[in-house]
C-alpha positions as CSV (number, residue, x, y, z in Angstrom):
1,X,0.0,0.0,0.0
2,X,1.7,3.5,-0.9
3,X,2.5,5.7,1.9
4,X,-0.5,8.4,0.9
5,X,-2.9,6.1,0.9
6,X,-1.6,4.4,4.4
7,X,-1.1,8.0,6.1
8,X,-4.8,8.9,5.1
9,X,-6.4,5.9,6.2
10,X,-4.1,6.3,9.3
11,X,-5.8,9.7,10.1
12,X,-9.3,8.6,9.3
13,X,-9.3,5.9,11.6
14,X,-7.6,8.7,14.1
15,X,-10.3,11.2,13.4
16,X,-13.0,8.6,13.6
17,X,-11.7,7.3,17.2
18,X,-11.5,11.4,18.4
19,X,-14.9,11.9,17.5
20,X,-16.2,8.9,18.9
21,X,-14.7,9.7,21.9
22,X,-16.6,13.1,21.8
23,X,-19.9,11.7,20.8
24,X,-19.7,8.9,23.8
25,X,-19.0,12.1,26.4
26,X,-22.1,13.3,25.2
27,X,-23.9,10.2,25.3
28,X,-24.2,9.4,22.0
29,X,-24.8,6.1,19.9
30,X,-24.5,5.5,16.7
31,X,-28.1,4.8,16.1
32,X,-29.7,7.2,18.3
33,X,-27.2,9.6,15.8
34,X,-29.0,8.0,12.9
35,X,-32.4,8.0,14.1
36,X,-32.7,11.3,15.9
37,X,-30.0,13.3,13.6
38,X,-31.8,16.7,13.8
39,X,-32.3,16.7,17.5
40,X,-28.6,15.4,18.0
41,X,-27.5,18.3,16.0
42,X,-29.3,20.5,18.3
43,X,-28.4,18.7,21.5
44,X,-24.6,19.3,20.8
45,X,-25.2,23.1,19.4
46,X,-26.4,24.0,22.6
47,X,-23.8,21.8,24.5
48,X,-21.5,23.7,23.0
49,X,-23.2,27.0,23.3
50,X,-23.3,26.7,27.2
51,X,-19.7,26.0,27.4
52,X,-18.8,29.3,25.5
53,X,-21.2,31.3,27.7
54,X,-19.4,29.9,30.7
55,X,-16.3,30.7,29.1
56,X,-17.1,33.9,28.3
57,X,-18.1,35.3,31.5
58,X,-14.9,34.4,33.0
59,X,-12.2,35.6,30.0
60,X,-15.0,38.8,30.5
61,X,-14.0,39.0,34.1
62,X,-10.1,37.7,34.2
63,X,-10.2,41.3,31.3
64,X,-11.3,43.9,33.7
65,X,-8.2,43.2,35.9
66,X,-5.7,42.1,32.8
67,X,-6.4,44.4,30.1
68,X,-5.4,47.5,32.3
69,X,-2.7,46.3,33.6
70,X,-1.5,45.4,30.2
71,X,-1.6,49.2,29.0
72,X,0.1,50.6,31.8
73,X,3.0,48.2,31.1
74,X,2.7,49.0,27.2
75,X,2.6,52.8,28.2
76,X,5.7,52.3,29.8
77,X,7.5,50.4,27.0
78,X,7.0,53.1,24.6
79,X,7.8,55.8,26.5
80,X,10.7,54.2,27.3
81,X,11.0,54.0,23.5
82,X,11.2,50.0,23.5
């Protein structure tokens, strides 16, 4: 088998295993997947959704402090003409 054709069935199977792993942490099977397709899509769009609102908040409230402190160190990197 050439080497192409071995590396790209190497990284489906890889790919394939990943995203199994991800459907079965959010409970998953193949033919719920089949059957309910629509509703699956949905279930893992809001999934998903939740954990970038979570996210958000904190990179949101980690900025009030960071960003600040970030320009006065900037402030003082060009005015000391670095």
């Amino acid at each position: 088998m050439p080497a192409n054709i071995r590396d790209t069935v190497l990284k489906i199977v890889l790919f394939s295993f990943i995203i199994g792993l991800l459907l079965s942490f959010f409970d998953i099977n193949p033919t719920e997947l089949l059957r309910n397709f629509g509703a699956t899509a949905e279930k893992i769009f809001e999934i998903v959704a939740d954990i970038i609102e979570w996210g958000v908040k904190y990179v949101l409230l980690g900025a009030v402090v960071v960003v600040p402190i970030w320009l006065v160190f900037f402030a003082i990197g060009k005015a000391r003409g670095k």
